[in-house]
C-alpha positions in Angstrom: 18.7 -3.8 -20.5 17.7 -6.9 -18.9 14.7 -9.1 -18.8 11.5 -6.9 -17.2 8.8 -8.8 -15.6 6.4 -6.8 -14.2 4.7 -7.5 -10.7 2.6 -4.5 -10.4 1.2 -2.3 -13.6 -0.7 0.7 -12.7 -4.1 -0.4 -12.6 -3.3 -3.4 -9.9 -1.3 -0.8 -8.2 -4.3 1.6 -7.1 -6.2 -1.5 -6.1 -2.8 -2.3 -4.2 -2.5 1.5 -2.7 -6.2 1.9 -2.0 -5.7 -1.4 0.3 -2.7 -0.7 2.7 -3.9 2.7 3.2 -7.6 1.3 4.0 -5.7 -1.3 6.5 -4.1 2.1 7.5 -7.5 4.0 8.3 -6.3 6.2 5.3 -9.0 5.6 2.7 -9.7 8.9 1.5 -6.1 9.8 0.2 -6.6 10.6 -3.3 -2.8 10.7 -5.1 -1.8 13.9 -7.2 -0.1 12.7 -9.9 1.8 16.2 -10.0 2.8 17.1 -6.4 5.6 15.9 -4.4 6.8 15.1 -0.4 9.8 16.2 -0.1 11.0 14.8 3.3 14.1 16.7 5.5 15.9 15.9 8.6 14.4 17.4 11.1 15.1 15.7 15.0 18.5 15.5 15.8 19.3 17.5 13.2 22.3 20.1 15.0 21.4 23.8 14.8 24.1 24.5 12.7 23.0 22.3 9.6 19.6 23.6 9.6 20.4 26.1 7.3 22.3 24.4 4.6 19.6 21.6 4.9 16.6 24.4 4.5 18.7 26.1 1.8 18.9 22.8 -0.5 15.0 21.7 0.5 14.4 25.2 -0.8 16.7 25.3 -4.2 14.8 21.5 -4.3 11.0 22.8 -4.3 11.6 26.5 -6.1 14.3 25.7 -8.7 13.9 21.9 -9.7 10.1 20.7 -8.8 8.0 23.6 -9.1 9.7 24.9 -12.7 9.3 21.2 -14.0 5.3 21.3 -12.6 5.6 19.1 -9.8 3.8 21.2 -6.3 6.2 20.0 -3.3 5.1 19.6 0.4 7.8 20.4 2.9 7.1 18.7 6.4 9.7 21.0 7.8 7.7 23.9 7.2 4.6 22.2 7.9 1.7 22.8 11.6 2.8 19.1 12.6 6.9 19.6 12.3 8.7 18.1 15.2 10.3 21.4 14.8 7.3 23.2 15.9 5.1 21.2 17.7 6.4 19.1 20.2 2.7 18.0 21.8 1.1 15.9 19.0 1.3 12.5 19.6 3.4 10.0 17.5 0.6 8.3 16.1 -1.0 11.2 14.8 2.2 12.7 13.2 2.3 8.9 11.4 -1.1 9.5 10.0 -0.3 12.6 8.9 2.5 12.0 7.5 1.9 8.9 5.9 -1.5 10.5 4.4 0.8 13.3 2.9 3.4 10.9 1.4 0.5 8.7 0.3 -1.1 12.2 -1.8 1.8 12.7 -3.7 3.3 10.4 -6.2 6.6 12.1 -6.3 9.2 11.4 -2.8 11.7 13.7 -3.2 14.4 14.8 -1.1 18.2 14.9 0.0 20.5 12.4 1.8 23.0 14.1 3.2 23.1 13.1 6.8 24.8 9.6 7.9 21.7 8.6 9.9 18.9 11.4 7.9 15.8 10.1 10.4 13.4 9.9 7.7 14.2 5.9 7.4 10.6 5.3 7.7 9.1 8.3 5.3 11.5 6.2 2.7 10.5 2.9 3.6 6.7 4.3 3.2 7.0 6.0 0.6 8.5 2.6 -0.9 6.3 0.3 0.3 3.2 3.0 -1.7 5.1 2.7 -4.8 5.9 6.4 -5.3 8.3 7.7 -7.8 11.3 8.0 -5.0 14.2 10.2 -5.9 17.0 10.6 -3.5 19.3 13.6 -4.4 23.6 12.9 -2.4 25.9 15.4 -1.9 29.0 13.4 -3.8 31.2 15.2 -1.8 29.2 13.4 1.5 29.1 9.9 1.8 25.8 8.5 3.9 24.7 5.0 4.5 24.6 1.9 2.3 21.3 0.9 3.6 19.5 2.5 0.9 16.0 0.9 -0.4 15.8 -0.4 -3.7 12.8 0.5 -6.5 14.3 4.1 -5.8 16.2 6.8 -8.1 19.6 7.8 -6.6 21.0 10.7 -8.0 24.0 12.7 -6.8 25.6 16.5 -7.5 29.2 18.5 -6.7 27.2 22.0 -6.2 23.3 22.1 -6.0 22.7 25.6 -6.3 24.9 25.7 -9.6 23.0 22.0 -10.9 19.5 22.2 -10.0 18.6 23.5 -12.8 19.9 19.9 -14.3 17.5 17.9 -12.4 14.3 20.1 -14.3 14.3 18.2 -17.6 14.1 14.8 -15.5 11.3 15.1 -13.8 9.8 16.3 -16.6 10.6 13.1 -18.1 9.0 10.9 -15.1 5.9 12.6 -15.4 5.7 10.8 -18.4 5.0 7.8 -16.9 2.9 6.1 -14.4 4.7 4.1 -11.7 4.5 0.0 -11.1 6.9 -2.3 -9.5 8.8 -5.3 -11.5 12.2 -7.3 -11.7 14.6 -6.6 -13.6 16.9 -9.9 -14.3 15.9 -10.6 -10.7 16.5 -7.4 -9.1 13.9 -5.6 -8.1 13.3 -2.2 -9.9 10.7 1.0 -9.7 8.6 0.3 -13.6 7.6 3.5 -15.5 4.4 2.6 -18.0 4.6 5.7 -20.3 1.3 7.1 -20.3 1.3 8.1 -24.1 1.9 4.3 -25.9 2.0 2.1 -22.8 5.8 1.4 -22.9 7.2 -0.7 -20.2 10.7 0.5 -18.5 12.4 0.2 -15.9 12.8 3.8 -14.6 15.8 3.6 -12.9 17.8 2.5 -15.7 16.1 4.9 -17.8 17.1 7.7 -16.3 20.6 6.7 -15.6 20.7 6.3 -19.2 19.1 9.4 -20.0 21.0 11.2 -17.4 23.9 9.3 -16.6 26.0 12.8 -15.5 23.1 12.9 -12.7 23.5 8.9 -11.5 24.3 8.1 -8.0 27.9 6.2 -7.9 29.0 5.0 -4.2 32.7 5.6 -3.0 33.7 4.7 0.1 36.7 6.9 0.5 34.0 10.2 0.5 34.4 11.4 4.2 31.0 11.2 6.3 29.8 14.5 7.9 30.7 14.3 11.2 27.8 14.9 14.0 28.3 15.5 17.5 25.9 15.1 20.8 25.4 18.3 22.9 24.0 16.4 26.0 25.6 12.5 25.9 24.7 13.1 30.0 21.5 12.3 29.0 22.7 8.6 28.8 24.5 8.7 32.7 21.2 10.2 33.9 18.8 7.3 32.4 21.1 4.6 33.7 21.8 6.2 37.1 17.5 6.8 37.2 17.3 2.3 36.3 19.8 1.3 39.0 17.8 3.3 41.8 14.7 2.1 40.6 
């Protein structure tokens, strides 16, 4: 362990969180210490992965968060899913979204995709301090531009290891969240609501769960998407040079 210093500690971290969301016209978002937004690819996703990507949200909500006590929200499944409603306007779903992310303190979800197009639920969910946990494949490698002060965690079969991930997030809902350094790097604090203990979380759980912890390897094979209509790029340029 290295040297903590802490920038944030939970009480300068509502007034923090109560002022970007009142900036964001979001001032009555009350946070749930004990539910969870479990973002999901959703866009560009091909029909043929929606399945396996529904299956692990599912195993995700049913077998890990709601046996540990955490209540998920799935935006997949949700009125406002691009999925599903194709007519509200992008600044709405950003409310909306943001106002759900903002109401849990628990982001939960899967990177499985190369490009997942839930960049900015991560970078939100970040930038509002919640306890971020992002769940890899290790058999699927993703992208390297991954945001720090978050938990990375990685499997070989979900369905036969979700049960694993129960007993640690039992253990985060311990603590309250903060943000700090650790030796310089930045790091997501945990402030242990029973003696007021100071730790950074990441390392704590990799400690505590080190079987569980994230480790990057560039010879994992990508998973391999394909466009159904690349026409579409011939018929925007051909639609310019008439114009």
């Amino acid at each position: 362990m290295g040297k903590i210093r802490v920038l944030m500690d939970p009480e300068q971290r509502q007034k923090y969180v109560d002022y970007m969301l009142m900036i964001d016209g979001l001032p009555h978002i009350e946070e749930n210490p004990l539910a969870a937004y479990c973002p999901i690819s959703l866009t560009s996703v091909p029909d043929e992965l929606k399945p396996y990507l529904k299956s692990r949200q599912d195993l995700l909500m049913n077998n890990v968060l709601a046996v540990a006590g955490i209540t998920a929200y799935d935006p997949g499944s949700a009125p406002f899913s691009p999925d599903r409603n194709l007519t509200t306007q992008p600044n709405a779903i950003y409310a909306i979204d943001s106002g759900k992310i903002a109401g849990a303190r628990f982001f939960v979800g899967h990177d499985i995709l190369p490009s997942d197009g839930k960049g900015v639920e991560r970078e939100r969910a970040k930038t509002l301090n919640r306890v971020s946990v992002m769940i890899l494949d290790k058999g699927i490698r993703v992208s390297r531009m991954q945001p720090h002060r978050t938990i990375y965690l990685q499997y070989w079969n979900f369905l036969e290891q979700a049960h694993e991930f129960v007993p640690l997030f039992r253990m985060l809902k311990q603590y309250d969240p903060g943000m700090g350094f650790n030796d310089n790097i930045p790091v997501l604090l945990g402030f242990e609501r029973s003696n007021g203990r100071v730790v950074d979380l990441e390392e704590t759980v990799y400690r505590e769960f080190s079987h569980l912890q994230y480790v990057y390897d560039g010879k994992v094979p990508i998973l391999r998407l394909r466009a159904e209509n690349p026409e579409s790029f011939y018929e925007n340029a051909r639609e310019q040079l008439i114009a």
